[in-house]
C-alpha positions as CSV (number, residue, x, y, z in Angstrom):
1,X,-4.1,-23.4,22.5
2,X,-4.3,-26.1,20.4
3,X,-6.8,-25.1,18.3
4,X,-4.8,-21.7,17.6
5,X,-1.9,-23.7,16.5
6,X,-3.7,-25.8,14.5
7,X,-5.3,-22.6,12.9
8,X,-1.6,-21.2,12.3
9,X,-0.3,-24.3,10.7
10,X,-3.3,-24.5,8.4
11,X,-2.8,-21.0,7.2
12,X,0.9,-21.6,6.7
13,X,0.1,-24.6,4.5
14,X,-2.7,-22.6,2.6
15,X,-0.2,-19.6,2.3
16,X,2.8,-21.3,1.6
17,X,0.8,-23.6,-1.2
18,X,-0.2,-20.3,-3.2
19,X,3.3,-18.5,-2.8
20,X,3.2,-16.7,0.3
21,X,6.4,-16.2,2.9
22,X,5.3,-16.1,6.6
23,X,7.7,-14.3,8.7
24,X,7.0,-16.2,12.6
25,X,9.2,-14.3,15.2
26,X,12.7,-15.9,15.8
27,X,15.3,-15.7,18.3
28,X,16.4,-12.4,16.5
29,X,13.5,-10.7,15.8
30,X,12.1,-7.7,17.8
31,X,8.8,-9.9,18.9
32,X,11.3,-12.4,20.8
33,X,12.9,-9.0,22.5
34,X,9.2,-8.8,24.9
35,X,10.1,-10.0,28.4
36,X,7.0,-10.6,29.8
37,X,8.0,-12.0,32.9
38,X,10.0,-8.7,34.2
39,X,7.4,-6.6,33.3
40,X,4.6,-4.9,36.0
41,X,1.7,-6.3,34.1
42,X,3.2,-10.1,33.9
43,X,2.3,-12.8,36.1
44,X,5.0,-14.3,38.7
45,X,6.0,-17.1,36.3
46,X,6.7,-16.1,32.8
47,X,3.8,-17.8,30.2
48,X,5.4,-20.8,27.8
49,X,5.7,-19.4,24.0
50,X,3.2,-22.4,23.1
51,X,0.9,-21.8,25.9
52,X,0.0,-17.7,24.7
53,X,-2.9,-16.2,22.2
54,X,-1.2,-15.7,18.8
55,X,-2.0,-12.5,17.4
56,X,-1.4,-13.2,13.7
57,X,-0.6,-10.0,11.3
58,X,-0.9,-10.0,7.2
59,X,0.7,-7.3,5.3
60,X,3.1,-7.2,3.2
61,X,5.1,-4.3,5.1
62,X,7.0,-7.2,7.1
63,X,9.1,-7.3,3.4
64,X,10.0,-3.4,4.2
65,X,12.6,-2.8,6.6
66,X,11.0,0.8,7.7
67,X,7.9,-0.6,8.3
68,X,8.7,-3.9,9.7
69,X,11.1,-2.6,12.1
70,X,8.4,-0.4,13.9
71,X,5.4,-2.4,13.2
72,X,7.6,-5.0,15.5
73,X,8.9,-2.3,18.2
74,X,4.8,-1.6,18.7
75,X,4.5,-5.5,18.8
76,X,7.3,-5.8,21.6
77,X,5.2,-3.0,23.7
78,X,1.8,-4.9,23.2
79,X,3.6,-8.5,24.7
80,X,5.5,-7.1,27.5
81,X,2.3,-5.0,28.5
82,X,0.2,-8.3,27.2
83,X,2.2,-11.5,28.2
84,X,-0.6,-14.0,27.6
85,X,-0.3,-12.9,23.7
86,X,2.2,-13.3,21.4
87,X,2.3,-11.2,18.0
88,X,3.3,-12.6,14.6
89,X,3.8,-11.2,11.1
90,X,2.9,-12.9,7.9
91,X,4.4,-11.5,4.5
92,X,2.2,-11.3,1.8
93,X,3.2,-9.6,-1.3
94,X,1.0,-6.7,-2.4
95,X,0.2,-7.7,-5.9
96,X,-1.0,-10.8,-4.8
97,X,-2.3,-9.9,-1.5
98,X,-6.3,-10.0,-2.2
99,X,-6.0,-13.2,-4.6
100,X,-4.1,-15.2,-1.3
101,X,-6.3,-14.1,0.9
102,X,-9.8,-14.9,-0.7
103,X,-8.4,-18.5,-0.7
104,X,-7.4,-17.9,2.8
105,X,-10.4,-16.1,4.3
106,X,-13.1,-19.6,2.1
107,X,-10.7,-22.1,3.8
108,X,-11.5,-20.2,7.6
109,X,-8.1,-20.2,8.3
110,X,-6.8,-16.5,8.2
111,X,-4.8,-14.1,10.6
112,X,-6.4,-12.1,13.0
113,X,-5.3,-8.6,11.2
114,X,-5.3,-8.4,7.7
115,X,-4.4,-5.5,5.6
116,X,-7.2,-4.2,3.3
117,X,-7.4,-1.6,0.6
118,X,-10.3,0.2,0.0
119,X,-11.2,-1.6,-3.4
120,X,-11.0,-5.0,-1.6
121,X,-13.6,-3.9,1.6
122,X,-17.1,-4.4,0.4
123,X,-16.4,-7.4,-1.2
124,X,-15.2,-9.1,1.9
125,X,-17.8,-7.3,3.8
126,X,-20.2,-8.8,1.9
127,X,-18.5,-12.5,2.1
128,X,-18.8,-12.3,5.6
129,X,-15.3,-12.3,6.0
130,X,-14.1,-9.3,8.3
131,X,-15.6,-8.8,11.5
132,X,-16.9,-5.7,13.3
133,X,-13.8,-3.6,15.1
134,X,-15.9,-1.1,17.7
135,X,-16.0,-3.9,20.6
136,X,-12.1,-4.1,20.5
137,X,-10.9,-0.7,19.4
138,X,-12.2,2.9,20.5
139,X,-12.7,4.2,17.0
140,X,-15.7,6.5,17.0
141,X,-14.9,8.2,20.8
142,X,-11.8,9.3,19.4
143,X,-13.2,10.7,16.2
144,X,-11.6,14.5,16.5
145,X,-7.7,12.6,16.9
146,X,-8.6,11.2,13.2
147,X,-5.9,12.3,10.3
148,X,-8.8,11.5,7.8
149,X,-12.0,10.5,9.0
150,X,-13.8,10.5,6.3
151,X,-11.6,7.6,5.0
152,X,-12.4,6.0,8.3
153,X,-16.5,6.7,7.8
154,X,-15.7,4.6,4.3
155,X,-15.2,1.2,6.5
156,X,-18.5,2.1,8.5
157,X,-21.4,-0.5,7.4
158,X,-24.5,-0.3,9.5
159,X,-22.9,1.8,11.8
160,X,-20.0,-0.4,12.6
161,X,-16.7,0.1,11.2
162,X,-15.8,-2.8,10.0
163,X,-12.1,-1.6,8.9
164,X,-9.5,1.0,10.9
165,X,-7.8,3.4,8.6
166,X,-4.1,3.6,9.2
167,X,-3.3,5.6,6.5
168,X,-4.0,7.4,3.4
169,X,-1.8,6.3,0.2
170,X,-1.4,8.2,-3.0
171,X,0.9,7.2,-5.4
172,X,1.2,10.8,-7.5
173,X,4.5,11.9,-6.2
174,X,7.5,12.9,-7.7
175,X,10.2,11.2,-6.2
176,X,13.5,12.3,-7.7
177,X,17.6,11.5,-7.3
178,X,18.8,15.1,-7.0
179,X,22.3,14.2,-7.6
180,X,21.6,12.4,-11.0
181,X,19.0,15.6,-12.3
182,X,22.4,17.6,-11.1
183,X,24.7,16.1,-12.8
184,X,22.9,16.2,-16.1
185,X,22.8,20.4,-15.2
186,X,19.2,19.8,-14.2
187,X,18.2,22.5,-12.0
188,X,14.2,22.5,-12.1
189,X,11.7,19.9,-12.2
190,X,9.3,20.1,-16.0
191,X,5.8,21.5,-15.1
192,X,4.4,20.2,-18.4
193,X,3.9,16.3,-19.3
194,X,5.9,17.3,-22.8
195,X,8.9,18.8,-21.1
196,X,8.8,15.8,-18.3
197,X,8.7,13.4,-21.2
198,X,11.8,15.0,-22.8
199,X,13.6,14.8,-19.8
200,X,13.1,11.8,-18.7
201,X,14.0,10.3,-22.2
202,X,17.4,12.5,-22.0
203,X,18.0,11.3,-19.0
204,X,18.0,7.8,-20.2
205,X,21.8,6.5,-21.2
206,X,23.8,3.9,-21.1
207,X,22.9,2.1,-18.3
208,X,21.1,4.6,-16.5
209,X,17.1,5.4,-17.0
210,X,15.4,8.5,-16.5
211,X,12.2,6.7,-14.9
212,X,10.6,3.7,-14.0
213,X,7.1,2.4,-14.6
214,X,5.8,-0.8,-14.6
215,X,5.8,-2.4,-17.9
216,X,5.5,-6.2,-18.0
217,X,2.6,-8.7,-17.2
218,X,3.8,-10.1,-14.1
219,X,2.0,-8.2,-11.5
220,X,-1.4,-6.4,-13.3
221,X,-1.9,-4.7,-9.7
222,X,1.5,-3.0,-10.4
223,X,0.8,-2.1,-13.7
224,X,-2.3,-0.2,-12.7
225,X,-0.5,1.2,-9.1
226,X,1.7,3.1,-11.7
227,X,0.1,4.3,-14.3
228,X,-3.7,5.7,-12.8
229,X,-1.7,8.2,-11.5
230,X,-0.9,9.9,-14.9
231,X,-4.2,8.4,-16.5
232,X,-6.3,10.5,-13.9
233,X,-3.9,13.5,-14.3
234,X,-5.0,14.1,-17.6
235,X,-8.9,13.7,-16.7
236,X,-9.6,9.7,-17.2
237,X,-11.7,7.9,-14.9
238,X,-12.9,4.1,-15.1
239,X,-16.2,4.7,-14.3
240,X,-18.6,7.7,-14.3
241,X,-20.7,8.4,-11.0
242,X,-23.3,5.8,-12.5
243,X,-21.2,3.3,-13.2
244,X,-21.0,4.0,-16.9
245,X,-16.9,2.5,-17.5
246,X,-15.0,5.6,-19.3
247,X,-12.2,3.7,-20.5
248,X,-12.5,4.6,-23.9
249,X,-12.5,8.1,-22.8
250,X,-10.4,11.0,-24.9
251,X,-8.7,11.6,-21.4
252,X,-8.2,8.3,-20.7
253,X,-7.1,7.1,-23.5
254,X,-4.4,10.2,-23.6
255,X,-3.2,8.9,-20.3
256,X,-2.4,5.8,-21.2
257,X,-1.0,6.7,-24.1
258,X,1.5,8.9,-22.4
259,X,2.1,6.3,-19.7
260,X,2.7,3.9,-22.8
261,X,5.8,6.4,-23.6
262,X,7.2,6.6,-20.3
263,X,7.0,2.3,-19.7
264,X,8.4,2.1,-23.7
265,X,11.2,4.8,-23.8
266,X,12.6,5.7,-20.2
267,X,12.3,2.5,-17.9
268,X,13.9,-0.7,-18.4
269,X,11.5,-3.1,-21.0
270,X,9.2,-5.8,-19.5
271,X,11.6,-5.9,-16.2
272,X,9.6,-7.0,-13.1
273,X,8.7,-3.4,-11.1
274,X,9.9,-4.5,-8.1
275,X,13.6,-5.6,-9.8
276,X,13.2,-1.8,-12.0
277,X,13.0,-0.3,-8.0
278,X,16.2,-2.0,-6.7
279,X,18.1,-0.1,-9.8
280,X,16.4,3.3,-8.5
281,X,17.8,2.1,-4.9
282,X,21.3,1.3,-6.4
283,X,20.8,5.0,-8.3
284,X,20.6,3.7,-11.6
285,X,17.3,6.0,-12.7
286,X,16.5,9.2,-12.1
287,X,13.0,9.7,-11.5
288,X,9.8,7.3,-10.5
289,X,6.1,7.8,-9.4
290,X,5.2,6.4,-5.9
291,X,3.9,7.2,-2.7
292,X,5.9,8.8,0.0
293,X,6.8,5.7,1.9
294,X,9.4,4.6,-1.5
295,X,11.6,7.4,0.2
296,X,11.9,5.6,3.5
297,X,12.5,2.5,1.8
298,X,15.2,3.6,-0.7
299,X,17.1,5.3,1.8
300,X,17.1,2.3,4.1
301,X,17.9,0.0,1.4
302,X,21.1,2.1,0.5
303,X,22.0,4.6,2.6
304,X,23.9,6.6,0.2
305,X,20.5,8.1,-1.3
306,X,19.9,9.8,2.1
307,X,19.8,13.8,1.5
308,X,20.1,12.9,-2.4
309,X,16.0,12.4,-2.6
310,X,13.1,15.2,-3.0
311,X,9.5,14.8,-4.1
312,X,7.7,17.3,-6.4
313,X,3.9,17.1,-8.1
314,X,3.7,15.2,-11.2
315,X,3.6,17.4,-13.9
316,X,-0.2,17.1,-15.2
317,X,-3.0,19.0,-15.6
318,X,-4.9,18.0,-12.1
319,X,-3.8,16.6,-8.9
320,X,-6.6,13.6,-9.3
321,X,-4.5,10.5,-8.4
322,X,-4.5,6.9,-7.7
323,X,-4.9,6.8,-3.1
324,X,-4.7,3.6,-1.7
325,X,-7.4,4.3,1.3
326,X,-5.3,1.4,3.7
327,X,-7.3,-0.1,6.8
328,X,-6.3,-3.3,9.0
329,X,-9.4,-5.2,9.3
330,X,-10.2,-8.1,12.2
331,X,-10.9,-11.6,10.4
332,X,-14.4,-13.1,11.5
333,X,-12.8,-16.0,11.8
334,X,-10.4,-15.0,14.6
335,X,-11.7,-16.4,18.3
336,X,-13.1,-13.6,20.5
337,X,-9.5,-13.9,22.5
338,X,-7.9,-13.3,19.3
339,X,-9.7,-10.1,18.7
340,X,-9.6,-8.6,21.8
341,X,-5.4,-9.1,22.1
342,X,-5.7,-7.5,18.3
343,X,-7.5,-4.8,19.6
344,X,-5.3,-4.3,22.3
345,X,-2.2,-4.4,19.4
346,X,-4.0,-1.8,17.5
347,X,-4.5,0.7,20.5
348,X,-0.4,0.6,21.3
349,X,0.0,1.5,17.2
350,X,-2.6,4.5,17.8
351,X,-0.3,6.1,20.4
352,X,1.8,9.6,19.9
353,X,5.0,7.6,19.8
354,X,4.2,4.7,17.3
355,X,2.0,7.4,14.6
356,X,5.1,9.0,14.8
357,X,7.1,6.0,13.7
358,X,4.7,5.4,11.4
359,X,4.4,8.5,9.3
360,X,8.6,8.5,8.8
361,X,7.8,5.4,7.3
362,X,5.4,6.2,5.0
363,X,5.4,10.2,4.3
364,X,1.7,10.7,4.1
365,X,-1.3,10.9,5.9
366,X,-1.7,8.1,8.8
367,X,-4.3,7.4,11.0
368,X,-3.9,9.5,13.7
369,X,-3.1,13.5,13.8
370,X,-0.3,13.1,16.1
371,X,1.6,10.7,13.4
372,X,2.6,14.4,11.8
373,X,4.5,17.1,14.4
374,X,5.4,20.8,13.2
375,X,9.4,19.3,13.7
376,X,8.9,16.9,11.3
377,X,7.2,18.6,8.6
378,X,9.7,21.6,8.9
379,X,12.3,18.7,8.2
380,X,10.6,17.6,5.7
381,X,8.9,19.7,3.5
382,X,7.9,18.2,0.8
383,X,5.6,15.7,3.4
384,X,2.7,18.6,2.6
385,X,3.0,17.2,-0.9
386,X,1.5,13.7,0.0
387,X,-1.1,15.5,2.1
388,X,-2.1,17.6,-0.9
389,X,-2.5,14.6,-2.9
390,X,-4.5,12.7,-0.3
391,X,-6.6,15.2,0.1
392,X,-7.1,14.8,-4.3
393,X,-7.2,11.4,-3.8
394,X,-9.3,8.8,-5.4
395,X,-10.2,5.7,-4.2
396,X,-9.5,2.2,-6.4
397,X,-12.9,1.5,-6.0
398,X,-15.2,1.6,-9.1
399,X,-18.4,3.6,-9.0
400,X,-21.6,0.9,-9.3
401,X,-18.8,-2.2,-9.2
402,X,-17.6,-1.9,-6.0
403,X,-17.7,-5.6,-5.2
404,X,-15.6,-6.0,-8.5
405,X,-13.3,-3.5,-8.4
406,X,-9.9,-5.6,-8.1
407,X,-11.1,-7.5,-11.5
408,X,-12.4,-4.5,-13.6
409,X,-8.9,-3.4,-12.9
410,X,-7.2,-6.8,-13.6
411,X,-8.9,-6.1,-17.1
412,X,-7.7,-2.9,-17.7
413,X,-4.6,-4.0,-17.1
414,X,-4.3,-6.2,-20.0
415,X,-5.4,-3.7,-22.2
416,X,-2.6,-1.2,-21.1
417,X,0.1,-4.1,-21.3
418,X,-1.1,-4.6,-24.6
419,X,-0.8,-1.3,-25.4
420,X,2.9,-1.2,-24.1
421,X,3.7,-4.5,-25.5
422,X,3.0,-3.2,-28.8
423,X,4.5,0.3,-29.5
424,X,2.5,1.1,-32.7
425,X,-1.1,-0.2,-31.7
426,X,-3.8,1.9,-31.7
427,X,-4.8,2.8,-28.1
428,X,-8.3,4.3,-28.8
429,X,-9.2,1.1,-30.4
430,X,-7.8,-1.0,-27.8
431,X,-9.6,1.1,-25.3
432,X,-12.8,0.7,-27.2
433,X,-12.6,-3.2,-26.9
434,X,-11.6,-3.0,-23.3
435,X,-14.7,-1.3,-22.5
436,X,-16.8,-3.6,-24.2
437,X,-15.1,-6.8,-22.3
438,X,-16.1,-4.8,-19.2
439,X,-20.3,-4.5,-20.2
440,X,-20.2,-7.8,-20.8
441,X,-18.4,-9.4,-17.8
């Protein structure tokens, strides 16, 4: 036990150096709710806190209320059925998720889960830093119970899955505050990018916007989050099948240059995206472009939006959108008792009850069929929309740079904050040189 609280400690200090808040249970968490010692499967004498396995968890869902709260009512199941294991969540934030952890994973000192996007696989793959899943986790047996397995073939290397899919994330949704569009006497959502570009600049007044995009330099995984969605609605893609970048592109470039008008004359100007969200919680905008998990968490973080929210399709020429493909992956550096308590963790999550959980969280496609009843999408209609879009989604991952995916996008990112940062620049120009700092990185 020592040597996994050594482990712990060293992560916290590695973590806390770069920026990162861990979230260890506490007296008042739903971890410290487990009662091991009353339950069938626990030994006569109840196991000392510093005596169990700690089954360490990275994501930056702990900072979510809907996600955290169920994420820890599955961890309370796995310790009272598991008492010689105890679970604990580390926060990460997402824009800086991949950039923590590749210090994390070269020191050896990492948590036993860690969350993974698609772009960010093959590169740790190939870095030796995530470890092979079947041993721990019945993935292939239970192929047919799969919401998306071919996102789940994607983390397959060899044969072994080296990632588990938990769920399917596409950021091209409509989400909009019904009682703002109302009161402006808006009774239909535009179906054209000119009449959605009108709107939302009527919409914005005083000290009320009619969207939110990310606009400012602070978080270059933001910047590109938001705006691929409208960049691949009008055609653009990075890269070509042969790995031949596309960024100066007509469609491309007409993306961003739309998505230049929305960051420039609806949202707030170079605001932080995460601050421009808390004013679409507080229902200071109208309209923004997320995934369907932004519902759950706006209506959590003020309940008055609840029954004031819908989500429609983006109104662009193709459903092509920016999908987060999400797995949890095990950390090679995680002992073999480790893994096998994480595997255990990760079998609870795949139950009816916590999918369930799971996909009112999130709104889209999770890992497992159950997550989505007939009762829930007849409650929810507008859940068929996400599923649409994951089924158009595209993967962050860069055709013949898959291994450099997160820093061909860093890149682009620039060149789109330049774009915004400057109103009157020429985007196909910019474009143009973007490209070319691509070839020759």
């Amino acid at each position: 036990m020592k040597k996994v609280t050594c482990l712990l400690l060293a992560l916290a200090m590695i973590l806390g150096a770069i920026g990162c808040t861990s979230t260890p249970a506490t007296a008042d968490s739903a971890t410290e709710a487990a009662a091991p010692a009353t339950d069938a499967t626990a030994t006569e004498e109840a196991i000392p806190d510093n005596e169990k396995i700690v089954v360490s968890f990275a994501s930056q869902w702990f900072s979510e209320e809907g996600r955290a709260d169920f994420i820890y009512k599955a961890a309370e199941t796995f310790e009272k059925e598991n008492p010689q294991y105890k679970f604990e969540g580390i926060t990460i934030a997402y824009g800086d998720f991949n950039d923590k952890m590749k210090v994390a994973f070269a020191s050896g000192e990492t948590p036993t889960i860690v969350y993974c996007i698609g772009d960010w696989l093959e590169s740790w793959y190939e870095q030796g830093w995530i470890a092979p899943m079947d041993d721990y986790v019945d993935i292939n047996g239970r192929k047919d119970e799969f919401a998306v397995w071919n996102a789940q073939e994607a983390a397959q290397r060899d044969g072994k899955n080296y990632g588990l899919n938990i769920e399917t994330c596409p950021y091209g949704g409509l989400i909009y505050n019904k009682e703002i569009l109302e009161a402006e006497g808006v009774t239909e959502i535009p179906t054209t990018p000119e009449e959605f570009l009108a709107l939302a600049q009527k919409l914005t007044h005083d000290d009320q916007y009619g969207f939110i995009a990310a606009n400012s330099s602070d978080n270059l995984s933001h910047i590109m989050q938001e705006s691929l969605p409208w960049i691949m609605g009008f055609g653009g893609v990075i890269a070509d099948e042969d790995g031949n970048f596309m960024v100066d592109s007509p469609e491309f470039v007409k993306g961003v240059e739309y998505y230049r008008q929305l960051a420039t004359t609806c949202a707030p100007k170079s605001m932080v995206y995460n601050t421009q969200r808390q004013l679409f919680f507080e229902g200071k905008v109208a309209m923004c472009a997320d995934g369907g998990y932004f519902v759950t968490w706006a209506e959590s973080t003020n309940p008055e939006l609840v029954g004031k929210l819908d989500v429609a399709y983006l109104p662009l020429p193709t459903k092509a959108n920016n999908t987060d493909i999400v797995y949890v992956c095990l950390s090679s550096a995680a002992t073999e008792e480790q893994k096998i308590g994480a595997g255990k963790f990760l079998e609870v999550l795949m139950r009816d009850e916590f999918q369930q959980d799971w996909l009112s969280g999130c709104n889209y496609p999770v890992m497992m069929k159950s997550g989505i009843t007939d009762e829930y999408r007849a409650n929810n209609s507008w859940v068929s929309i996400y599923e649409d879009l994951a089924a158009n989604g595209i993967s962050g991952e860069v055709p013949g740079h898959e291994t450099s995916s997160d820093e061909i996008r860093k890149i682009i990112a620039d060149y789109i904050v330049m774009a915004i940062e400057d109103p009157t620049s020429d985007v196909q120009q910019l474009m143009t040189e973007c490209k070319q700092k691509l070839e020759e990185v």
